[in-house]
N, C-alpha and C positions, 0 to 999 in steps of 0.2 A: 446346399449346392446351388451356386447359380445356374440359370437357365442357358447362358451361352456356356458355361465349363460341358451341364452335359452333353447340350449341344456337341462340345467338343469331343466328348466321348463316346457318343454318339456315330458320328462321322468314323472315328479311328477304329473303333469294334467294325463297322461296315467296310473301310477299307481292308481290312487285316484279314476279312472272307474270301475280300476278291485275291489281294494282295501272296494270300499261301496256296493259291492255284492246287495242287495235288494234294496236298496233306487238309484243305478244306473238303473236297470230295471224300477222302477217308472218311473223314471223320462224320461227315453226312453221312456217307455210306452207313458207317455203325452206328448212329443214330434209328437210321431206318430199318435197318437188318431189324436189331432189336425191338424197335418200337413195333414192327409188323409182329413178331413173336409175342410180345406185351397184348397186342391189340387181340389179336386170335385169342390168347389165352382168357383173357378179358371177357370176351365176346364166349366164349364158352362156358368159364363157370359163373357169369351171371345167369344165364341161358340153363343151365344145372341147377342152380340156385331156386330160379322159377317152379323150376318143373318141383323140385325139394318143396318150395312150400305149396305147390297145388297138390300134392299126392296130401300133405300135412293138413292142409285144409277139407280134403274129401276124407277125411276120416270122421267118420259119426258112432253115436253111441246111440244104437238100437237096444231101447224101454220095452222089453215086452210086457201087458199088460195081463194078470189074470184072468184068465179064462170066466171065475165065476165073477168078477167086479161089476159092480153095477157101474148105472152113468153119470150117478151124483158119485162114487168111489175114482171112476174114471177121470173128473175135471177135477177132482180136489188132487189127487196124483197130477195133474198137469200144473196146478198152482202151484204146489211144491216141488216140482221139476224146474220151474221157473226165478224162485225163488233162490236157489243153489247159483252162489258165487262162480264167475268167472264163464259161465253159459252165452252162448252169442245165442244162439235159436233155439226155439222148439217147433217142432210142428206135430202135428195128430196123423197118423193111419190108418185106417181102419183095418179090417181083418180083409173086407171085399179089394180095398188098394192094393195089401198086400199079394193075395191070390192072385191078381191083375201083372202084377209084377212078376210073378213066378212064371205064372204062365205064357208071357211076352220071354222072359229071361230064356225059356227052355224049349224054344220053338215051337218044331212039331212035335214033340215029347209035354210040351208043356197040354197040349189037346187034351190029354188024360186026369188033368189036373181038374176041367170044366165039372166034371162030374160030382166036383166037392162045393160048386158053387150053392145050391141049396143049404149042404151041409156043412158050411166053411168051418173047418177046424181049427183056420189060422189064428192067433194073440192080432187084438190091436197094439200099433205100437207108437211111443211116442217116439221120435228121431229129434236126436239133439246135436246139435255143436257147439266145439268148445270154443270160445274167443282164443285161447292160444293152445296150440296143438298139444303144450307140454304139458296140459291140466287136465287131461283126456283121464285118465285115469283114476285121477285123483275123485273127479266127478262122475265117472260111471260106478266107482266102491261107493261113494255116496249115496246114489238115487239107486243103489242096489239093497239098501239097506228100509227106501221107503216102505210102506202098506199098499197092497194090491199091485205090485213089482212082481211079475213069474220069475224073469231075466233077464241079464243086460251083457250086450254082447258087442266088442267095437275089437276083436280081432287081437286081443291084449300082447300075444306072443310077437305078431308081426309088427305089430305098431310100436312096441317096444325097437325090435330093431333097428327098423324104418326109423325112428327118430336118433338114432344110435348112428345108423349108419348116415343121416343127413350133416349132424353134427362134425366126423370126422371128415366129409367129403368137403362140406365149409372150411372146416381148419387147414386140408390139405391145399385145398384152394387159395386160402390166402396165404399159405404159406409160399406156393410156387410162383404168387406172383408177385409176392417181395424179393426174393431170391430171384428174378429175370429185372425186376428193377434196380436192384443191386448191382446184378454181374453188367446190365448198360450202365453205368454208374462208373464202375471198373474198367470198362472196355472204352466208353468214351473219354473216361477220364487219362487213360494213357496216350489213346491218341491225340487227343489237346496237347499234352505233356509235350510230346515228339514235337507238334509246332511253336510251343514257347520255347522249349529249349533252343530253337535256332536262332531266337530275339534277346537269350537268357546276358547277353553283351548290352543290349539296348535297354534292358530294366535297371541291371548293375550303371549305367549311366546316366540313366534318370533319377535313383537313388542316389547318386555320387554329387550332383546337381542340385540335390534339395526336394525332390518331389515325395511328396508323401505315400504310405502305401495306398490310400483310397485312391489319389489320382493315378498311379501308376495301374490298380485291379479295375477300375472303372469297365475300361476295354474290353479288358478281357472279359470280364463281365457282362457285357453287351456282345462280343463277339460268341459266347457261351450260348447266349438266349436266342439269337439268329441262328446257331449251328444245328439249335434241338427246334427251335419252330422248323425250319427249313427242312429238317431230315425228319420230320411228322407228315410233311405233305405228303407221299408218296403210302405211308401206311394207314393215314384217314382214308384216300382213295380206294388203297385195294380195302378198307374194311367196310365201305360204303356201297363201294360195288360188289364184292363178294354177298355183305348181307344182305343186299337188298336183293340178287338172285337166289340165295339161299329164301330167302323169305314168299318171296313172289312164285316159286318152283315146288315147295316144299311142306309150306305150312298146313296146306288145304288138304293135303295125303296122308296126314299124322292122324290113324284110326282112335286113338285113344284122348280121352278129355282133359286129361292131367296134362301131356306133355304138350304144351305149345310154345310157339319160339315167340322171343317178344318182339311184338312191336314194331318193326322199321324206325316207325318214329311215334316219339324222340328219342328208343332207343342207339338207333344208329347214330343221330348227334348228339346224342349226350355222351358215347361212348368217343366219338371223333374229337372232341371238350378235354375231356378224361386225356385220351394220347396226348392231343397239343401241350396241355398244362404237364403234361409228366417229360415229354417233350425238352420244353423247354427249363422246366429244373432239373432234372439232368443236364443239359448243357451247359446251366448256370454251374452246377457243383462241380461237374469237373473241371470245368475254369477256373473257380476258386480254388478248387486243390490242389491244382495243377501247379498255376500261378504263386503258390503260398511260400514252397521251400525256395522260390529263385527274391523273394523280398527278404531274404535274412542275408544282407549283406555287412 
């Protein structure tokens, strides 16, 4: 394509925004309705998504260590804990850490715990993670099978779940937000529809004329891509300023260490990226489909 045709096409997609005065407002309109709806939704199950893999990440497989194990029995068991495929870390605890922990865990009930500091009855343990949460398992029956292993414990019932129920909440996830990029797909694409069909006399005489269908979809084409940038403005905004009070109000009151919200940035613009580009192909398809049944003349 030469550079002045799209030029030319250019121009005529920007006229044909100003040009349908109320049915370009619609169709912005529906642009944005859903794109705010996209954006929210967006903004949530990634947000879910997070928190899904910090809980998947704070899952550890606590190595209790035999009571009678010496300290050469001791480091040879951490060599071989190390050894075991698909392990992100290890670290050592001793029996004294652990009590430490109890004690801190269980306030002022933990006070009564002190008493066992001479006589610490706790296992050293090793604490392991797994590089992917889904091998958890796989590698705690493992390192439960080693020499000088009392037991190993990572919560198997719940973490089964918990990965059960992470899995479905994903799937749901991306399922509803193909299904909101769809039905803007449908909804935009009918209200295009409504403004081609009032020009559907001016396509049938541009094809009657000789013009081919690219120069005749051009337009519309470019009128598509301005209707879905344009109707993105308004739900980058509220998702920018939404999140960035959401974030700035809210993050620092979240008691627990799993659930954090992400980021501001670059989550806020890469998600503002995210709408524009969805945006504007939506705009583009339903141009094209719209436009498609009025070029079989």
């Amino acid at each position: 394509m030469r550079f002045r045709t799209f030029l030319r096409h250019l121009r005529e997609g920007s006229k044909n925004i100003i040009r349908n005065g109320w049915m370009t407002i619609a169709s912005i309109g529906a642009v944005t309705t859903t794109l705010i709806l996209v954006g929210v939704f967006l903004a949530l199950v990634l947000n879910l998504n997070e928190i899904a893999n910090n809980i998947e990440d704070d899952v550890q497989i606590n190595t209790m260590i035999d009571l009678t194990a010496t300290e050469e029995q001791i480091i040879a068991l951490g060599d071989q804990i190390e050894q075991v495929e698909g392990i992100d870390s290890v670290s050592f605890s001793s029996n004294d850490d652990e009590l430490q922990k109890l004690i801190e865990s269980m306030g002022e009930e933990g006070e009564s715990w002190q008493l066992f500091e001479q006589d610490n009855p706790l296992n050293h343990v090793y604490v392991v993670t797994a590089a992917e949460p889904e091998d958890t398992e796989r590698i705690a029956d493992e390192i439960e099978q080693f020499d000088s292993v009392d037991k190993v414990e990572f919560g198997q019932d719940v973490v089964e779940q918990l990965f059960e129920f992470n899995n479905y909440a994903r799937v749901v996830g991306l399922v509803l937000i193909i299904a909101l990029v769809f039905t803007a797909i449908f909804l935009i694409s009918n209200t295009i529809k409504i403004t081609i069909m009032a020009r559907s006399s001016e396509i049938n005489i541009q094809k009657l004329v000789g013009a081919t269908n690219g120069f005749i979809r051009w337009p519309f084409f470019i009128e598509g891509l301005l209707l879905g940038v344009l109707g993105s403005i308004i739900p980058i905004a509220v998702i920018l300023g939404g999140y960035y009070y959401l974030y700035t109000n809210f993050s620092d009151q979240i008691s627990f260490s799993f659930v954090e919200i992400l980021p501001f940035s670059p989550f806020a613009w890469q998600l503002s990226l995210m709408i524009l580009v969805i945006g504007a192909l939506i705009g583009i398809w339903g141009s094209v489909m719209s436009v498609r049944k009025f070029l079989k003349v």
